[in-house]
C-alpha positions as protocol buffer text, in pm:
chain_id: "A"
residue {
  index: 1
  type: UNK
  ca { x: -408 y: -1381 z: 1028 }
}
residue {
  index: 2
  type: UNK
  ca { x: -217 y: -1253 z: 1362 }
}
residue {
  index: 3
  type: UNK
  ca { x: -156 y: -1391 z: 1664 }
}
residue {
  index: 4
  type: UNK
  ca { x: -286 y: -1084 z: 1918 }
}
residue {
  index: 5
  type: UNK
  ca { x: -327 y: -1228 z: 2280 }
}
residue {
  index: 6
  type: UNK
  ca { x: -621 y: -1071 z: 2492 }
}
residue {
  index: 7
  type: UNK
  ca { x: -352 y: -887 z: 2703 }
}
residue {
  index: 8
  type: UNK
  ca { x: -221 y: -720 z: 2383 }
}
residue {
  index: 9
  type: UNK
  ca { x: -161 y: -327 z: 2359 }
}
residue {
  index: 10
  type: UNK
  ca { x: -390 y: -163 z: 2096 }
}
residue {
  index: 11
  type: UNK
  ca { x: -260 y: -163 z: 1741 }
}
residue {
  index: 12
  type: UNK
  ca { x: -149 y: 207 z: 1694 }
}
residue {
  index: 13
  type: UNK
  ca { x: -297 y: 204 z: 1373 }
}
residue {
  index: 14
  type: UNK
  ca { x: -593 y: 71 z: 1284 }
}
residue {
  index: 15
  type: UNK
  ca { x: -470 y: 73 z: 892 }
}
residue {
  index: 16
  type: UNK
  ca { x: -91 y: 31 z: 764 }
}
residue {
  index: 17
  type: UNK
  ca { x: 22 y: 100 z: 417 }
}
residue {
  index: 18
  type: UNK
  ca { x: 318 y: -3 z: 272 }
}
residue {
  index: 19
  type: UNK
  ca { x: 416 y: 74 z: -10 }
}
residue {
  index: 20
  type: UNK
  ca { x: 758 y: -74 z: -227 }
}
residue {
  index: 21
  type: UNK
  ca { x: 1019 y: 184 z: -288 }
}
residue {
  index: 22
  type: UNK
  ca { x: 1245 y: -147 z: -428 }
}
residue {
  index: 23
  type: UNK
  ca { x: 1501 y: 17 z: -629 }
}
residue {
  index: 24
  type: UNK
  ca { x: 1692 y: -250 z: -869 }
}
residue {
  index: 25
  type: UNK
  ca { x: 1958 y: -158 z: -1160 }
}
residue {
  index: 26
  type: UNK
  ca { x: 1798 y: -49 z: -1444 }
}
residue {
  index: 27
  type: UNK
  ca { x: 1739 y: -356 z: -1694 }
}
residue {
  index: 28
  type: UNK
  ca { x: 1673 y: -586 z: -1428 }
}
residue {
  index: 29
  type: UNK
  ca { x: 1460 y: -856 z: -1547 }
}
residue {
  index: 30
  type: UNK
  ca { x: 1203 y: -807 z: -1297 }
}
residue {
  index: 31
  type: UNK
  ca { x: 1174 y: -420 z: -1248 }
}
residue {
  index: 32
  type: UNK
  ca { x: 1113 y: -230 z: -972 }
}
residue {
  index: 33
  type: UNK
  ca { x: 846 y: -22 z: -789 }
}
residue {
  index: 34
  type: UNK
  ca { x: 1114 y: 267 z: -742 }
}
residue {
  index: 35
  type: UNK
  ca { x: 1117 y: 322 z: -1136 }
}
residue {
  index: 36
  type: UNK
  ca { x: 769 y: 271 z: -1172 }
}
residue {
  index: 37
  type: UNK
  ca { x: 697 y: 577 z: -952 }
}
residue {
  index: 38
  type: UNK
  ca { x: 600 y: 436 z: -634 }
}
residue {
  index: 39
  type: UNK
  ca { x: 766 y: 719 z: -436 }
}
residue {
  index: 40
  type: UNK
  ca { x: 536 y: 969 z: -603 }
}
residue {
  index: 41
  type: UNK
  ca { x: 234 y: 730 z: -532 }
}
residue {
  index: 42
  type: UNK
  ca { x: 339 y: 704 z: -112 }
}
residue {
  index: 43
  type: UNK
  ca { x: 414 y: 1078 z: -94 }
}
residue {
  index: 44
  type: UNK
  ca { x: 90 y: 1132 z: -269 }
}
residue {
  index: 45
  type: UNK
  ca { x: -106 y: 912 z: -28 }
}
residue {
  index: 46
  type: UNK
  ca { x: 34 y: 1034 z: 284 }
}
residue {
  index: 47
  type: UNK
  ca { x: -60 y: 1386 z: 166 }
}
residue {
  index: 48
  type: UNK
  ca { x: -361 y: 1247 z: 88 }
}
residue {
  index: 49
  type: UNK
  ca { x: -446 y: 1059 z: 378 }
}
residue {
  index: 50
  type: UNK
  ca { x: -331 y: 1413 z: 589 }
}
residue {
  index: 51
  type: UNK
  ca { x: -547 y: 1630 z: 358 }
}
residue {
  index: 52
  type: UNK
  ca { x: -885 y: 1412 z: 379 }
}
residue {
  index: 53
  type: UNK
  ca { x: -779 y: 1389 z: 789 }
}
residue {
  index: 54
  type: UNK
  ca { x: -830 y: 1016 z: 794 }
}
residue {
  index: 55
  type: UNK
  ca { x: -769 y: 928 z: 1107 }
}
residue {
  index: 56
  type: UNK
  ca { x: -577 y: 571 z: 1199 }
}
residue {
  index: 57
  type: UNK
  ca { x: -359 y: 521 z: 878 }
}
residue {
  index: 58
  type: UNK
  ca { x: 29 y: 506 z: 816 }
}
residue {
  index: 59
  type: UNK
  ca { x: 135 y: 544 z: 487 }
}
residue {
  index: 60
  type: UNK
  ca { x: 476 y: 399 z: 486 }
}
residue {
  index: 61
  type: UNK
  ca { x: 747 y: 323 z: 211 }
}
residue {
  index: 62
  type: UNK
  ca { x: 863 y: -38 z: 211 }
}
residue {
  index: 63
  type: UNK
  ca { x: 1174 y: -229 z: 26 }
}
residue {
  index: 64
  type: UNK
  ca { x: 1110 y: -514 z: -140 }
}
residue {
  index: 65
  type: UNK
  ca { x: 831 y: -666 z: -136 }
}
residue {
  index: 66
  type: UNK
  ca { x: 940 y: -906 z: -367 }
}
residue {
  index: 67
  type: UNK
  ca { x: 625 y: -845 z: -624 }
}
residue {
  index: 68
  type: UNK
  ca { x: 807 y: -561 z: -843 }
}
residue {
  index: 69
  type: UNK
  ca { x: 681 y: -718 z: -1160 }
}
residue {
  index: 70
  type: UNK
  ca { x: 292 y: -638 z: -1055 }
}
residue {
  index: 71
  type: UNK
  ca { x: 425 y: -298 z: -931 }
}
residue {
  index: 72
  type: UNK
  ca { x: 396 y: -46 z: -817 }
}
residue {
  index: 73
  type: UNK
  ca { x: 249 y: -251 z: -550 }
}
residue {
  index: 74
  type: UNK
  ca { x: 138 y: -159 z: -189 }
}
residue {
  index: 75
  type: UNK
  ca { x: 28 y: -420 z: 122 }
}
residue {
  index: 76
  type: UNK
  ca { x: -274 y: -278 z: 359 }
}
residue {
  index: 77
  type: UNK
  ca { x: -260 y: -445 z: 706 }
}
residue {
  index: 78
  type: UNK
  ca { x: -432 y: -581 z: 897 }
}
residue {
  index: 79
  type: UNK
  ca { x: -629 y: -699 z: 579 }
}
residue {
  index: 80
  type: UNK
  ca { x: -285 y: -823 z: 406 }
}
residue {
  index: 81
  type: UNK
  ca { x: -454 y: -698 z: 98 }
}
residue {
  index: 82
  type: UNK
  ca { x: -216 y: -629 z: -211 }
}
residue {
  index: 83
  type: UNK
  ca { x: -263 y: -349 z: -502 }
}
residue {
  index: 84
  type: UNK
  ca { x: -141 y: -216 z: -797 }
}
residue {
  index: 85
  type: UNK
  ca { x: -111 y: 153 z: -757 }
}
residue {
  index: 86
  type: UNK
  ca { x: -23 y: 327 z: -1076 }
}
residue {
  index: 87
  type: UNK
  ca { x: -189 y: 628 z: -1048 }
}
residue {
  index: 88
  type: UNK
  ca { x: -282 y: 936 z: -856 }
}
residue {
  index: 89
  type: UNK
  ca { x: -616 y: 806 z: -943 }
}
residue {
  index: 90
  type: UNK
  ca { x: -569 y: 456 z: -785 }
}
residue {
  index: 91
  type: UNK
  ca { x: -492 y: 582 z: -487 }
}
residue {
  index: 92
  type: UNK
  ca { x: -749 y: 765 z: -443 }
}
residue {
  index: 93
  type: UNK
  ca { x: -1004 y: 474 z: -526 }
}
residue {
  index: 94
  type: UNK
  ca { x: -838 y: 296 z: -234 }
}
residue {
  index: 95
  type: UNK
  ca { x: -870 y: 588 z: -24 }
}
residue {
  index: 96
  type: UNK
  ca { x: -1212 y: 617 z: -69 }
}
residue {
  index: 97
  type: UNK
  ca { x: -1335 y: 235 z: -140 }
}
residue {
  index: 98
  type: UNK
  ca { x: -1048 y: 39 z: 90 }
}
residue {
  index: 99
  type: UNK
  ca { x: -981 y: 248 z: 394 }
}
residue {
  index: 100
  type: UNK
  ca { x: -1252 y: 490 z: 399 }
}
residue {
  index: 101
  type: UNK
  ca { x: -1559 y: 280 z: 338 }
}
residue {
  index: 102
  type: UNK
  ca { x: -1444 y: -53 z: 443 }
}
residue {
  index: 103
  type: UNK
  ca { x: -1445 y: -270 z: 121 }
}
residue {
  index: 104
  type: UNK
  ca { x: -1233 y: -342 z: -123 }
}
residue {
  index: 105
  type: UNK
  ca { x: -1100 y: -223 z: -507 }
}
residue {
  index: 106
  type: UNK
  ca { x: -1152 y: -616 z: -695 }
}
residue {
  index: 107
  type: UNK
  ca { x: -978 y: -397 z: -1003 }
}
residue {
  index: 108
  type: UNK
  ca { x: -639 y: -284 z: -869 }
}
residue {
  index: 109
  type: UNK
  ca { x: -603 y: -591 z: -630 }
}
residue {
  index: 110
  type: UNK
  ca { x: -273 y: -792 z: -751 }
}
residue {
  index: 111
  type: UNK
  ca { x: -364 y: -1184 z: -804 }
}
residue {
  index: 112
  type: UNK
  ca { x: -294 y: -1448 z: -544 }
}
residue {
  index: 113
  type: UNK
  ca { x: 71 y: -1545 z: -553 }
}
């Protein structure tokens, strides 16, 4: 995944988080991110990620990202790894499991497409 050339730059950050802030009418059929309290979940990470000094990472919010049914959802590059982040306490599980440690949360990761 990526196409980075030998004479490439550095990534600036080793980690990028994005997380949906997709804000549809309410009653859509498919939801949104923005009602389910993703903007509390990417503040809350980027405090989070500032707190525990974790060095590398952007926490950023994203519009659609076209999976608002599964939300809130967030993408992790350069892994391309999706999850469901519904709580404070998810979060922090990918804090500590994802970025931190290297692996992965199998129980908050959204199913293939």
């Amino acid at each position: 995944m990526g196409n980075r050339l030998p004479d490439d730059p550095a990534p600036y950050f080793g980690t990028h988080v994005f997380v949906c802030g997709n804000r549809r009418p309410a009653g859509h059929e498919r939801g949104c991110c923005a009602s389910k309290g993703s903007e509390k979940i990417r503040d809350y990470m980027k405090a989070r990620v500032k707190e525990l000094k974790i060095q590398g990472v952007r926490v950023n919010q994203a519009g659609c990202l076209d999976r608002c049914e599964l939300g809130p959802c967030a993408v992790l590059y350069p892994e391309g790894i999706w999850y469901r982040l519904d709580s404070f306490a998810a979060v922090e599980q990918v804090l500590e499991r994802h970025i931190q440690a290297g692996g992965r949360v199998p129980e908050l990761m959204l199913p293939e497409a």
